[in-house]
TORVO-251714 format. One record per residue (C-alpha): chain; x, y, z; residue number from 1; residue in one letter. Coordinates in nm, 2 decimals. Layout:
<sites>
['A',[X,Y,Z],NUM,'a']
...
</sites>
This chain:
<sites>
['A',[-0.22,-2.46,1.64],1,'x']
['A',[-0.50,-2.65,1.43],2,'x']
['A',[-0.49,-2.97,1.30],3,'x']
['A',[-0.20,-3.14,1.09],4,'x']
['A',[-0.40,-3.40,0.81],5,'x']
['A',[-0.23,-3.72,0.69],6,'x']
['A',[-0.47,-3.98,0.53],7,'x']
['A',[-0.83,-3.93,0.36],8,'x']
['A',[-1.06,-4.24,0.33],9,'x']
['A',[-1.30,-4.23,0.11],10,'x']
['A',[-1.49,-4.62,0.15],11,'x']
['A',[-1.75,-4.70,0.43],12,'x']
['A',[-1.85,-5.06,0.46],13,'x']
['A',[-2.09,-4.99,0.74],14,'x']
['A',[-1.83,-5.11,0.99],15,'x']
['A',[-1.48,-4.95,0.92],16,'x']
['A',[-1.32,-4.71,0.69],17,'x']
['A',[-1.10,-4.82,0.34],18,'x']
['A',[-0.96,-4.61,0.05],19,'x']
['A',[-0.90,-4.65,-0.29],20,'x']
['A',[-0.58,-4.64,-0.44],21,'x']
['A',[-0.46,-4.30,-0.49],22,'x']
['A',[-0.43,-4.09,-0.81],23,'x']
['A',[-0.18,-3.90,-1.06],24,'x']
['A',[0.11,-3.75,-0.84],25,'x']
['A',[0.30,-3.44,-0.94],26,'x']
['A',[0.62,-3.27,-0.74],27,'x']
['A',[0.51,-3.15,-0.46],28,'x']
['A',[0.61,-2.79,-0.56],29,'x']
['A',[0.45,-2.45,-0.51],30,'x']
['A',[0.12,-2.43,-0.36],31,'x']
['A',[-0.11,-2.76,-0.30],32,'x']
['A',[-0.45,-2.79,-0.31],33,'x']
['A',[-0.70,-2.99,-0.51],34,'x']
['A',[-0.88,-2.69,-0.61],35,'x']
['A',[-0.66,-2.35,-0.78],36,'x']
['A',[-0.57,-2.11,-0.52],37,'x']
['A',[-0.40,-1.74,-0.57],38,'x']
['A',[-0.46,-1.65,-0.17],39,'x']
['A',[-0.07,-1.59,-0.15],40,'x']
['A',[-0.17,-1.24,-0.28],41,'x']
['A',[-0.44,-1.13,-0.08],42,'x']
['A',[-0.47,-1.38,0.17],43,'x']
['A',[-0.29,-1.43,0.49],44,'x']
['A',[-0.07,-1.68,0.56],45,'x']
['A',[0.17,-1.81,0.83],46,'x']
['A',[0.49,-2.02,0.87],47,'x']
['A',[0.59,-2.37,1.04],48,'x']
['A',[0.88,-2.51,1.11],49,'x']
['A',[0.80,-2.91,1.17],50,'x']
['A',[1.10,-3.15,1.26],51,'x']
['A',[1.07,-3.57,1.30],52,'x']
['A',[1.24,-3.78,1.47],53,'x']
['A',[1.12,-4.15,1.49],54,'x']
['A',[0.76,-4.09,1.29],55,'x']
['A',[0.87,-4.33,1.04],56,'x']
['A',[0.56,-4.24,0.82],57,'x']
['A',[0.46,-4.21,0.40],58,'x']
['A',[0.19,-3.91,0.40],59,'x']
['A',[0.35,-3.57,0.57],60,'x']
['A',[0.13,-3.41,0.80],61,'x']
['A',[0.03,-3.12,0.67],62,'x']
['A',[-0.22,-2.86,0.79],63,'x']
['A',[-0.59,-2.88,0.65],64,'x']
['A',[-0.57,-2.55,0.42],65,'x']
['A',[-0.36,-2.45,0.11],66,'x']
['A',[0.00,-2.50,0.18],67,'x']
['A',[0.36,-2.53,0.04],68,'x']
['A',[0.65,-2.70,0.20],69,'x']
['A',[1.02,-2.71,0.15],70,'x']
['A',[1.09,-3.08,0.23],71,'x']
['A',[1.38,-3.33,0.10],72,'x']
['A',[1.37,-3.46,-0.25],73,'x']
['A',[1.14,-3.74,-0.30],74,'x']
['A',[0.83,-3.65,-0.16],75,'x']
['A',[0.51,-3.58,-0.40],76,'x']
['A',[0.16,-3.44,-0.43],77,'x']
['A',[-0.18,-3.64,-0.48],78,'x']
['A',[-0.44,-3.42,-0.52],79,'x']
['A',[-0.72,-3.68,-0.58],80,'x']
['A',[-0.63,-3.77,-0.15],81,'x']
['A',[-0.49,-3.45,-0.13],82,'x']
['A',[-0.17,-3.61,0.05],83,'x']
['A',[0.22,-3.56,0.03],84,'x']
['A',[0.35,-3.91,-0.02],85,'x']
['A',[0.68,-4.05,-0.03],86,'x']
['A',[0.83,-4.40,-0.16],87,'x']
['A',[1.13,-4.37,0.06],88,'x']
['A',[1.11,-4.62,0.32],89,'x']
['A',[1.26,-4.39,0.59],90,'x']
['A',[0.95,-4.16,0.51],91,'x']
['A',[0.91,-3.88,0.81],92,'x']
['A',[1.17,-4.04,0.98],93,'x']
['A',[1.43,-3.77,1.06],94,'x']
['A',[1.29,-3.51,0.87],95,'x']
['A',[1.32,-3.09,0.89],96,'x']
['A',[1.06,-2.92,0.65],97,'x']
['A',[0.91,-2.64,0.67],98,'x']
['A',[0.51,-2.52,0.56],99,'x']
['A',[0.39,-2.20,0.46],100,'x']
['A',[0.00,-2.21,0.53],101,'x']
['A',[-0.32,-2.01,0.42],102,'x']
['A',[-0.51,-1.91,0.76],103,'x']
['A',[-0.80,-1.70,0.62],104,'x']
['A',[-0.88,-1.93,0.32],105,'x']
['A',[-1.18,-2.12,0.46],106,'x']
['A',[-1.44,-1.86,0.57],107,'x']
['A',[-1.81,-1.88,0.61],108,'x']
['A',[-1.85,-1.59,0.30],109,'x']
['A',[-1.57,-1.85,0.08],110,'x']
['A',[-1.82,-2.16,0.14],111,'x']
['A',[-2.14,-2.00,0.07],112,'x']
['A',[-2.02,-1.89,-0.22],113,'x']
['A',[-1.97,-2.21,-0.37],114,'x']
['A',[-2.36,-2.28,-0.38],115,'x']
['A',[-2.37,-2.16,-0.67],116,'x']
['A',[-2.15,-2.39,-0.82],117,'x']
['A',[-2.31,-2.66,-0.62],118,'x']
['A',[-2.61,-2.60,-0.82],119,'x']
['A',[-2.45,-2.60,-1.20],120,'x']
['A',[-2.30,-2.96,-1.10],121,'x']
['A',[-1.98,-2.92,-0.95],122,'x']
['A',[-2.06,-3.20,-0.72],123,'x']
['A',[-1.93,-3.42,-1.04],124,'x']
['A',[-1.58,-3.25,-1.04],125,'x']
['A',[-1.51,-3.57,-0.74],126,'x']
['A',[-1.55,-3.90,-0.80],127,'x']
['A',[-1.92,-4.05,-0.71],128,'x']
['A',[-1.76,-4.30,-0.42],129,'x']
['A',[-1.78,-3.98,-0.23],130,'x']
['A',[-2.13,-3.95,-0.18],131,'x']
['A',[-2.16,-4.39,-0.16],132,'x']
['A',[-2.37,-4.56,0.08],133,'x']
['A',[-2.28,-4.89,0.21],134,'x']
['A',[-2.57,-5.17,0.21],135,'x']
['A',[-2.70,-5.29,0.52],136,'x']
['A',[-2.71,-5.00,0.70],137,'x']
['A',[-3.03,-4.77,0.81],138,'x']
['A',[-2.96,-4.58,0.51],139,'x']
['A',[-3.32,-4.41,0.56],140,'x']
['A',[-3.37,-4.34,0.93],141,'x']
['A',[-2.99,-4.15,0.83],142,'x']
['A',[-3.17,-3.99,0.58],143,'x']
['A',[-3.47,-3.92,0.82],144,'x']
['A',[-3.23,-3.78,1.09],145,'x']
['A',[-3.01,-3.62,0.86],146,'x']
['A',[-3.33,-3.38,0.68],147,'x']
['A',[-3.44,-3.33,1.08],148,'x']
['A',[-3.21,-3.17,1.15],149,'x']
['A',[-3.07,-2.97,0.81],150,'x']
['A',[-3.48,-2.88,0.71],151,'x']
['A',[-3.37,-2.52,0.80],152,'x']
['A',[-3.06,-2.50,0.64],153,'x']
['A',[-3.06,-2.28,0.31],154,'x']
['A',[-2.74,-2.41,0.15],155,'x']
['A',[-2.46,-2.65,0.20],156,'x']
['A',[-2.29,-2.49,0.48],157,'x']
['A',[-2.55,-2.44,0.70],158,'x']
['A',[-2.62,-2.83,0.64],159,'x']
['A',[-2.29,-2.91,0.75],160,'x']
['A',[-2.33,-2.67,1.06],161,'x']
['A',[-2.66,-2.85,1.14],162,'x']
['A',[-2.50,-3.19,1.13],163,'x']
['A',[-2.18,-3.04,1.33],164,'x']
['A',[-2.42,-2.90,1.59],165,'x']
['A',[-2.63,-3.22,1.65],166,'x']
['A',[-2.36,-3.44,1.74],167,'x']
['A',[-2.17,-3.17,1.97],168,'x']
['A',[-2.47,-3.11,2.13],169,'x']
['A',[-2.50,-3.21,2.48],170,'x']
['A',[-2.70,-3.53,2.42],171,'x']
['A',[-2.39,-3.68,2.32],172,'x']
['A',[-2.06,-3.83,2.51],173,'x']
['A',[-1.70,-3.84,2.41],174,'x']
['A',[-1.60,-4.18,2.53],175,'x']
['A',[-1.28,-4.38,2.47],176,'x']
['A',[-1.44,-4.71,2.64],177,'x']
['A',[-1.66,-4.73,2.41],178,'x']
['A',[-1.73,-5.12,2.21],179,'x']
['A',[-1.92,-5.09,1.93],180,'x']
['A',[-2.11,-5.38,1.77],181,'x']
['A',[-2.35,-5.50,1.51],182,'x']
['A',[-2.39,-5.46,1.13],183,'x']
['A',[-2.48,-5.09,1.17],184,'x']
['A',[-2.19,-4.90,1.35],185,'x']
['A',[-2.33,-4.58,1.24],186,'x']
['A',[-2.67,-4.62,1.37],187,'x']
['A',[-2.59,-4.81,1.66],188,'x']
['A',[-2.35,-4.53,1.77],189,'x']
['A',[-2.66,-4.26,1.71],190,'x']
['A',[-2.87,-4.53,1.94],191,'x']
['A',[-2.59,-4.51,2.22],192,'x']
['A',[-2.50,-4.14,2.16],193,'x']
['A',[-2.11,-4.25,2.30],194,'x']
['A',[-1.79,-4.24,2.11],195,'x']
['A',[-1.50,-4.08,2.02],196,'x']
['A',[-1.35,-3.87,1.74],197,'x']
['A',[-1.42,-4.18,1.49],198,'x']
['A',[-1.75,-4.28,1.53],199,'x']
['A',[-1.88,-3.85,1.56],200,'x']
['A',[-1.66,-3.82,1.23],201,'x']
['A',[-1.82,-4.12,1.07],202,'x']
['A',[-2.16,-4.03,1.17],203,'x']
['A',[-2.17,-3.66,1.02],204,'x']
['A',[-1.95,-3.81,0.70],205,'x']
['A',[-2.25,-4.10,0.64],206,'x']
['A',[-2.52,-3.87,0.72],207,'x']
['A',[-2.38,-3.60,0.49],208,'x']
['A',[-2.36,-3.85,0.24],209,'x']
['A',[-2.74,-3.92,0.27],210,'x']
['A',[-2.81,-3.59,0.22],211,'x']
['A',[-2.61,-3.64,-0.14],212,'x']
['A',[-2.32,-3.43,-0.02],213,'x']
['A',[-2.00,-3.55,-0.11],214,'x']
['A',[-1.78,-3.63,0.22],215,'x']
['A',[-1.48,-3.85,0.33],216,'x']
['A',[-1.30,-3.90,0.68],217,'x']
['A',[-0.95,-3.73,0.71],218,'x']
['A',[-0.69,-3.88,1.01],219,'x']
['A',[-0.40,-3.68,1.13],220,'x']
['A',[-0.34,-3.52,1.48],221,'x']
['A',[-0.49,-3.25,1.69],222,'x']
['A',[-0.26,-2.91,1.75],223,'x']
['A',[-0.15,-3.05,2.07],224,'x']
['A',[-0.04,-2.83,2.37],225,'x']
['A',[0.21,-2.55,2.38],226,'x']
['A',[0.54,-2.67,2.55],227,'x']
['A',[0.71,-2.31,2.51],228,'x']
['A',[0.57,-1.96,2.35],229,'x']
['A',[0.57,-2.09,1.98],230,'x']
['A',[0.63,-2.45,2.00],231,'x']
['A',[0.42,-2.72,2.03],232,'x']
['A',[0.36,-3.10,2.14],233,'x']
['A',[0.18,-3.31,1.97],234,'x']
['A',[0.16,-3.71,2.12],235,'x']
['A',[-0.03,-3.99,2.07],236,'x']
['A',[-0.33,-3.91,2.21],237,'x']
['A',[-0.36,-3.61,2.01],238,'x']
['A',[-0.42,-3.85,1.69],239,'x']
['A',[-0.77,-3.78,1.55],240,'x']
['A',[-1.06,-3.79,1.25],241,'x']
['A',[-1.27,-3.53,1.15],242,'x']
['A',[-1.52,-3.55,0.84],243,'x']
['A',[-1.46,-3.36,0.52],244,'x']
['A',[-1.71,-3.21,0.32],245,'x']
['A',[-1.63,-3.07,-0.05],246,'x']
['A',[-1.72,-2.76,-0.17],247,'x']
['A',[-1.72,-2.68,-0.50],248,'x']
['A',[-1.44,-2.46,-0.64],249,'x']
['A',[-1.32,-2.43,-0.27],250,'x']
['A',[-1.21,-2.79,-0.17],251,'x']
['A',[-1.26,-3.01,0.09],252,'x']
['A',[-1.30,-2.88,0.41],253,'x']
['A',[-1.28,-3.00,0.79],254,'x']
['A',[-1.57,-2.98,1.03],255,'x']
['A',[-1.55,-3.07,1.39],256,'x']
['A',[-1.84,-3.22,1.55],257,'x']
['A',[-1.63,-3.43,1.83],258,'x']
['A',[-1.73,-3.30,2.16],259,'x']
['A',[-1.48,-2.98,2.29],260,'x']
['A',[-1.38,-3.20,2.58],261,'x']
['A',[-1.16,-3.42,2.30],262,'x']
['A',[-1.15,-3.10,2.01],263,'x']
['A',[-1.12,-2.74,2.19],264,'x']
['A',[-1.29,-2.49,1.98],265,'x']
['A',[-1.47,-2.52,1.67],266,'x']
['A',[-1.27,-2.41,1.34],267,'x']
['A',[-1.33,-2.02,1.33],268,'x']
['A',[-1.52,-2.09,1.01],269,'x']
['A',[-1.74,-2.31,1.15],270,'x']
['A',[-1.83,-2.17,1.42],271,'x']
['A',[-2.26,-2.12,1.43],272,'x']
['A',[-2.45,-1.82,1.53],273,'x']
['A',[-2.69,-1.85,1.85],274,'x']
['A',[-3.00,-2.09,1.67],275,'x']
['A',[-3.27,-2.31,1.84],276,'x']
['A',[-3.24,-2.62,1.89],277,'x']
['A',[-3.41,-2.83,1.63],278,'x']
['A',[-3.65,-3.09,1.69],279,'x']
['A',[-3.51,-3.40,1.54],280,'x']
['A',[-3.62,-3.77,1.52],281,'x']
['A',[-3.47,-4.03,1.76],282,'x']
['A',[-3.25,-4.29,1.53],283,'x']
['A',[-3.43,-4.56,1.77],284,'x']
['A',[-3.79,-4.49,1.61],285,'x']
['A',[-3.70,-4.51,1.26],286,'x']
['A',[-3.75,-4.85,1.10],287,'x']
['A',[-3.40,-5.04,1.09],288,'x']
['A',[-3.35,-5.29,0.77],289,'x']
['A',[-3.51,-5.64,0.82],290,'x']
['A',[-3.19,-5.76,0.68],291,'x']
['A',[-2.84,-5.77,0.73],292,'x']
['A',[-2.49,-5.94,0.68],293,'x']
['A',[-2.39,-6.12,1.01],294,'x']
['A',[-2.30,-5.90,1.30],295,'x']
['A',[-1.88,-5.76,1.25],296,'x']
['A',[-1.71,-5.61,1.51],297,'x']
['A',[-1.51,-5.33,1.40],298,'x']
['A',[-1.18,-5.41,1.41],299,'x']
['A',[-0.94,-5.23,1.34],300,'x']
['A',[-0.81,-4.83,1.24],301,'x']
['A',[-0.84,-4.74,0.85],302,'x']
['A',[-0.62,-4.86,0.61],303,'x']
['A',[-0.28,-4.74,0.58],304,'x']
['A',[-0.30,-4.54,0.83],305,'x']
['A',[0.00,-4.41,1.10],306,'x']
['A',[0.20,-4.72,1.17],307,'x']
['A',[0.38,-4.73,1.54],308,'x']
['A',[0.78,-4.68,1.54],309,'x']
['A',[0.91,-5.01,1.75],310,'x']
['A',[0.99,-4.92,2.06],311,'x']
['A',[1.37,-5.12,2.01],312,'x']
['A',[1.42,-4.81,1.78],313,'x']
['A',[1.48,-4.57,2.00],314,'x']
['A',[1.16,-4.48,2.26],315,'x']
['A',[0.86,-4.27,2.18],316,'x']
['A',[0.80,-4.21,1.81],317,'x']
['A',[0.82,-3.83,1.82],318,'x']
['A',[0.77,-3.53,1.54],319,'x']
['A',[0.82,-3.17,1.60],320,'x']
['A',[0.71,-2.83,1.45],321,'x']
['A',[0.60,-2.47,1.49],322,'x']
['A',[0.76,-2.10,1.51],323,'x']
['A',[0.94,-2.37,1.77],324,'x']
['A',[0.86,-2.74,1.72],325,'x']
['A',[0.55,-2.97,1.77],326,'x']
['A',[0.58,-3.31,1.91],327,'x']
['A',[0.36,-3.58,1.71],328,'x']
['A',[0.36,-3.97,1.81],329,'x']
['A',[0.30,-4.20,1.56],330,'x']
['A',[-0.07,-4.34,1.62],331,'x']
['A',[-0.39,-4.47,1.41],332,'x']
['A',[-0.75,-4.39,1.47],333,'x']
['A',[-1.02,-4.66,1.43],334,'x']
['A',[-1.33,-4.84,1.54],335,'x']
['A',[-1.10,-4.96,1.81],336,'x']
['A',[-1.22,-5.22,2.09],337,'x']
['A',[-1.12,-5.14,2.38],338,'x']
['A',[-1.16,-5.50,2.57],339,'x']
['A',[-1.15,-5.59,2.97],340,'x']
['A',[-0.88,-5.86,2.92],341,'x']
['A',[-1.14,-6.10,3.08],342,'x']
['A',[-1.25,-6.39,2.86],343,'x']
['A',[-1.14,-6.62,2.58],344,'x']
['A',[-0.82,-6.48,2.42],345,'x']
['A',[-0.98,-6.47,2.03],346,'x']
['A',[-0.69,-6.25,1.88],347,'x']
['A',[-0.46,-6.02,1.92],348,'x']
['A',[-0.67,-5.74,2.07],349,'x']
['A',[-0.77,-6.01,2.33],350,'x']
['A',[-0.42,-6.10,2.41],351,'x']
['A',[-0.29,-5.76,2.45],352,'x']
['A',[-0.61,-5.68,2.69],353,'x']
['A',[-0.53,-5.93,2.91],354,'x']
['A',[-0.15,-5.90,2.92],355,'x']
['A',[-0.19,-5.54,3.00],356,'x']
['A',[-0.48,-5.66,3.32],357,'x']
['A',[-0.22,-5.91,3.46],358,'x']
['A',[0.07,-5.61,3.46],359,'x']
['A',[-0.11,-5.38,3.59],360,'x']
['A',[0.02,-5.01,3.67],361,'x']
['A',[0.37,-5.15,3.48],362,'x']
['A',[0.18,-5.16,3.14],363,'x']
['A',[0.11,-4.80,3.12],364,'x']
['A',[-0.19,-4.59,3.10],365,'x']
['A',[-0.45,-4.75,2.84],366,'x']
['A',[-0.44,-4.45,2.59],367,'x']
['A',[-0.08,-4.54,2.50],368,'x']
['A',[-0.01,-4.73,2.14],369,'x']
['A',[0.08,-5.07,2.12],370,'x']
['A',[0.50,-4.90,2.05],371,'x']
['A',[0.45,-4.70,2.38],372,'x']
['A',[0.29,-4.96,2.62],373,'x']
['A',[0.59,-5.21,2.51],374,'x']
['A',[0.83,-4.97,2.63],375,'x']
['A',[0.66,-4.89,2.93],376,'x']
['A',[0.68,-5.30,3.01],377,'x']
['A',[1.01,-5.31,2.92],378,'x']
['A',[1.08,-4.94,3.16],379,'x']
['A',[0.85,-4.98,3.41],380,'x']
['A',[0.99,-5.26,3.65],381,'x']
['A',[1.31,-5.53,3.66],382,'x']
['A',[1.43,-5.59,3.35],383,'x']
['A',[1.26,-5.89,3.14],384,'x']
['A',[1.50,-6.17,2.98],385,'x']
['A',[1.54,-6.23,2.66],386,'x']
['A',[1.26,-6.46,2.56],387,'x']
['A',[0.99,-6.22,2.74],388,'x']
['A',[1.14,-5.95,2.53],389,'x']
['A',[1.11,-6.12,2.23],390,'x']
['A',[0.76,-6.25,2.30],391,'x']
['A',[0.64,-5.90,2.42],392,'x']
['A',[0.79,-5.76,2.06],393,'x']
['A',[0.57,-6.06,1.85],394,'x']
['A',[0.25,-5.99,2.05],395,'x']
['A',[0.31,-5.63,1.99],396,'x']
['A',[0.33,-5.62,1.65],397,'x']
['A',[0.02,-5.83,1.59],398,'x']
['A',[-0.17,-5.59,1.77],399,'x']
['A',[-0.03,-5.30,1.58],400,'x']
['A',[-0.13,-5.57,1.26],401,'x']
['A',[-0.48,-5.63,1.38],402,'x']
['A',[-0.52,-5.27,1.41],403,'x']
['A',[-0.35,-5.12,1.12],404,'x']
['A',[-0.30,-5.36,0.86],405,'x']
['A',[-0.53,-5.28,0.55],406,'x']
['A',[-0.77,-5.52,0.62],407,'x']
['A',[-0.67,-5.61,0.98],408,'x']
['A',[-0.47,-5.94,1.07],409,'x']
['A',[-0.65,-6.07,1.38],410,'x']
['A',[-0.34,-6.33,1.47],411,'x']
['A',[-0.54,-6.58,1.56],412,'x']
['A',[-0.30,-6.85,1.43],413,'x']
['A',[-0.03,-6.72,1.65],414,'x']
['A',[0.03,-6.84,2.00],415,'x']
['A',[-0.07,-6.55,2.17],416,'x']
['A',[-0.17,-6.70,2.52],417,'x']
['A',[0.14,-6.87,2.49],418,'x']
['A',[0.33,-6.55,2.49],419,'x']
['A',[0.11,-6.33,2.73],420,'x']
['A',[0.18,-6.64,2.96],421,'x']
['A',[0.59,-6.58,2.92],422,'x']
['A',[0.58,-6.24,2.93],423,'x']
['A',[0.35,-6.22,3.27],424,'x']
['A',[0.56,-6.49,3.44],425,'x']
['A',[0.87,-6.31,3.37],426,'x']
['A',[0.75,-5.95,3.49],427,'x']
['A',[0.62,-6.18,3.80],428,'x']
['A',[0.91,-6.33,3.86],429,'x']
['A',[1.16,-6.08,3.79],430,'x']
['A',[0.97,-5.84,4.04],431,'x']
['A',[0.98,-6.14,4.36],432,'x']
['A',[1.34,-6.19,4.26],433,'x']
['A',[1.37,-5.77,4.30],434,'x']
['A',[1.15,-5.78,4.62],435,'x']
['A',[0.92,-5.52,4.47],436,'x']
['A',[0.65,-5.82,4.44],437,'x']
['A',[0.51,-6.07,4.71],438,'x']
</sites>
């Protein structure tokens, strides 16, 4: 199964990912897609079945190509995001819907066509934010890169190919322990040449847009694994960003350029013919700006984006769907830090790092959100008392507020030493007092 989208972002500050509110929202009835679409006709299409349980979530995820979905009342269609939203505040939670889907819509002959268009102006049909460049970034060794590597290409989706290639290619890793720093996040990650889905979908969205192409990042979940024939899991660790580049007259369309090792296969119609490998420019020899605002960590994942069902609400936040059912966890993407748990405890990220180094194998593995690492404390060993409970619950949901708030809440006011401290002692003691602990 291929991907299932939930958020666009469309505002790059150099660091981390924002949005602008959305637009106009109609019912979401019949077919949706930002651009027309008659492929019910001639094209083929398939059907899902998707079922939630805990996913307590405002956007539906909904696959990456024309659909139509038979959902409860409420929910509604942005076409400027290209998201189905809802104002109820039980969102996804609970929720049966089903989704027809368009599976031969994007094809390399559908996006070639729209150079034409490209070249009467249909860039404008999007709004110019789309195609912005942050300031204080290497906006011209992108540039230089970016024209390496597409000086071959003779139209847009060759271009976007070129740029999928390069950052597949073997002279990058896919790498979840990755810490990126400085003013530069883009560049610094084309320097290092490790990173995950974020920083590969970042890259090709900012070089894309230095090449005046219009492009955003898109964050929903992977197809996850098949459980049964027909049904599907999707968890956590299947949450993922890809880049979107518009096409005029066709849309906006996903490209993967996040190593297979994270991905799987390339979407069908973006798949390249056998080419050589084009001699590009190293990032590290093009001149980097002389100034810049002060060094930001990236902080947290974009705004708005998937927020973590409690885990006092009843376990894993799950969502299924398919000819069966697919799984989905509720989970963000970002610039995330991952962090050794050694060190000054500066916020939340910081607290939660070191926590999860003084419990060990009880904490879980390290992929797991804030929601599921909590309830692996709270499973994994003698049961806590009540104030470690509550303390574990406060420090969790300033992580989940550091990394998912709109403009991140780092909760340094709080006293979060003060509750890694009651939490640890208590998983400490309550183990001796078990005799699973000398």
């Amino acid at each position: 199964m291929d991907v299932l989208r939930a958020y666009s972002f469309d505002t790059f500050d150099g660091n981390r990912w924002d949005r602008e509110s959305g637009g106009e929202t109609v019912p979401a009835t019949g077919v949706l897609w930002p651009e027309p679409f008659d492929g019910w006709i001639e094209g083929e299409s398939s059907f899902l079945t998707i079922s939630t349980t805990d996913l307590s979530e405002s956007r539906l995820p909904i696959p990456a190509a024309p659909r139509s979905i038979t959902a409860a009342a409420g929910w509604v269609y942005d076409r400027s995001t290209d998201e189905v939203v809802s104002d109820s505040p039980s969102g996804t939670r609970g929720l049966q819907y089903s989704v027809r889907q368009s599976t031969d819509f994007h094809s390399e002959e559908a996006l070639r066509a729209a150079e034409e268009l490209i070249a009467a102006g249909g860039d404008e049909a999007v709004p110019a934010r789309y195609r912005e460049l942050p300031d204080g970034i290497d906006v011209e060794g992108l540039r230089t890169v970016a024209t390496a590597l597409t000086a071959s290409a003779t139209d847009r989706y060759e271009s976007a190919l070129a740029l999928q290639e390069y950052l597949r290619g073997p002279g990058f890793v896919y790498d979840t322990q990755v810490s990126p720093s400085g003013d530069d996040a883009v560049t610094t990650f084309l320097e290092t040449r490790r990173g995950y889905c974020v920083q590969f979908a970042t890259a090709m969205t900012v070089m894309a847009r230095t090449l005046d192409i219009p492009a955003r990042l898109a964050v929903g979940f992977l197809g996850g694994s098949e459980n049964v024939p027909g049904e599907y899991v999707v968890r956590g660790r299947d949450a993922h960003a890809w880049p979107e580049l518009y096409f005029p007259g066709h849309g906006w369309v996903r490209f993967e350029p996040t190593p297979s090792v994270q991905t799987g296969a390339r979407p069908p119609y973006a798949e390249p013919a056998e080419a050589p490998e084009p001699v590009v420019p190293d990032v590290r020899d093009t001149a980097r700006p002389t100034t810049a605002p002060e060094p930001v960590l990236p902080t947290t994942a974009p705004t708005a984006s998937p927020t973590p069902t409690p885990a006092d609400e009843g376990g894993f936040p799950w969502l299924a769907v398919g000819t069966g059912a697919l799984v989905l966890a509720a989970v963000a993407v970002g610039w995330a830090r991952r962090r050794s748990g050694a060190g000054p405890v500066r916020d939340a990220e910081d607290a939660w790092a070191l926590l999860r180094t003084r419990l060990g194998a009880r904490a879980g593995d390290d992929a797991l959100t804030p929601a599921e690492t909590e309830r692996a404390i709270l499973d994994g060993g003698p049961e806590l008392g009540a104030e470690a409970r509550e303390a574990l619950g406060l420090l969790r949901v300033a992580v989940e507020r550091q990394r998912y708030a709109p403009r991140g809440e780092n909760g340094a006011d709080a006293p979060l030493r003060a509750w890694v401290d009651v939490v640890s002692t208590a998983a400490r003691e309550a183990e001796r007092a078990a005799g699973t602990r000398k």
